[in-house]
C-alpha positions in Angstrom: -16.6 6.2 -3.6 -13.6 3.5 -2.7 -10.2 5.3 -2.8 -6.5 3.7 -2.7 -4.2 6.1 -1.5 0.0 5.5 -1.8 2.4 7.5 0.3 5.8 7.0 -0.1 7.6 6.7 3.0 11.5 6.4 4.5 11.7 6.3 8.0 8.1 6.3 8.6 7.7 10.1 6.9 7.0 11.0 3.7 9.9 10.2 1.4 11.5 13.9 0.1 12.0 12.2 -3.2 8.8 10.3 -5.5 10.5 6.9 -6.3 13.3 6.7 -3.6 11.3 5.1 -0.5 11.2 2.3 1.8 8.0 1.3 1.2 4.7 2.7 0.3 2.1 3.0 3.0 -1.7 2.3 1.5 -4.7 3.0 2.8 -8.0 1.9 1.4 -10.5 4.6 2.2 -14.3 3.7 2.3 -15.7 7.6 4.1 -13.1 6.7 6.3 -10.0 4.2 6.4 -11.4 0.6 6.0 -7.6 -0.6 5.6 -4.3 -0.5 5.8 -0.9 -2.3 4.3 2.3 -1.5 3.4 3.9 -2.4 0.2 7.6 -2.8 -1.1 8.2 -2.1 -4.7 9.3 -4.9 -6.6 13.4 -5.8 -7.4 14.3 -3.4 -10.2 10.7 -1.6 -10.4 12.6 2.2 -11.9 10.8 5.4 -11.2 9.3 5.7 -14.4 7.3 2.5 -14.1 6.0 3.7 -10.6 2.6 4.8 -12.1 1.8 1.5 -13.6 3.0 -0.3 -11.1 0.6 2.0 -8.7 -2.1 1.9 -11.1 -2.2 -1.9 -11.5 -2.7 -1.7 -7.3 -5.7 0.1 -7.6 -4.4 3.6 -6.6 -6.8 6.5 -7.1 -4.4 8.9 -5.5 -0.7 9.3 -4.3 0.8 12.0 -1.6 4.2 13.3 -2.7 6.4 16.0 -1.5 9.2 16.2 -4.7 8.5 14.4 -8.2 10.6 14.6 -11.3 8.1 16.5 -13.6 8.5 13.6 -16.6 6.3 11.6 -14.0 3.5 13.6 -13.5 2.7 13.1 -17.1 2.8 9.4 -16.8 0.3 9.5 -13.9 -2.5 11.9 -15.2 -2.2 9.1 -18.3 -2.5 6.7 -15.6 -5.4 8.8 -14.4 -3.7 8.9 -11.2 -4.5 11.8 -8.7 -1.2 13.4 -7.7 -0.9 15.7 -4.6 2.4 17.3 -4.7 4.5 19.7 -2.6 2.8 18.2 0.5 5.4 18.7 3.4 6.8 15.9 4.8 5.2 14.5 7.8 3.7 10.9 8.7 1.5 9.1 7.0 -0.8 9.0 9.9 -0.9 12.8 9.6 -1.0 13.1 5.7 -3.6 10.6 5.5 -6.4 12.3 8.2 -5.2 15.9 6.2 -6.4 14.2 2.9 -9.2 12.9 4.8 -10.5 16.5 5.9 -9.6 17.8 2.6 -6.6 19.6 4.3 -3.8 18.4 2.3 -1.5 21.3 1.4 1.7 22.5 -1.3 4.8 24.0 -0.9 4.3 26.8 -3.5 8.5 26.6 -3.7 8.5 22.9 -4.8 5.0 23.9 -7.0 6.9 26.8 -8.7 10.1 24.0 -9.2 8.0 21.4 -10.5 6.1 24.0 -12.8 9.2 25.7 -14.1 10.5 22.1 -15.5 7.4 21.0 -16.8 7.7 23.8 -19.4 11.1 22.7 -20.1 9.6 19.4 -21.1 9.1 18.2 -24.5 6.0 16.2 -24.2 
């Protein structure tokens, strides 16, 4: 099954922040990495528009370390896999993690994230 994975990055590591990044390193996985590119969002993209944007490339999943909880709705509408909490590192790292099925949280930013969803309105 062809997966498109987005990792936001700032100085070539995982951006701390969903939506505040440099660019966003994609890798088109096949079993393995067939590609690689990196994209810049477009002028005036916001971070609620992120999914859509993401979803109109193709993604199937996106690597994250912090996300404002409002946008994890908007992906699973999206139907959008999003791993969260994933320490920062590079995406050369995250990527062959993901690959092996070794991608991991930080239950602190978990517990964060979980304790503003259900101060959400949705």
């Amino acid at each position: 099954m062809k997966k498109r994975v987005a990792i936001p990055v700032t100085n070539e590591q995982l951006s701390e922040f969903f939506g505040e990044c440099n660019h966003y390193e994609i890798f088109g996985i096949d079993g393995k990495i067939v590609d690689r590119e990196r994209m810049s969002l477009p002028a005036g993209t916001t971070t609620s528009e992120l999914p859509g944007w993401l979803e109109e490339m193709g993604i199937t999943d996106v690597i994250t370390f912090r996300v404002n909880p409002k946008i994890i709705h908007l992906f699973a509408s999206k139907k959008v896999n999003l791993f969260v909490g994933v320490p920062v590192n590079s995406p050369e790292v995250l990527i062959e993690e993901y690959l092996q099925g070794k991608l991991e949280s930080d239950e602190k930013i978990i517990r964060e994230i979980t304790y503003s969803t259900k101060k959400i309105d949705v």
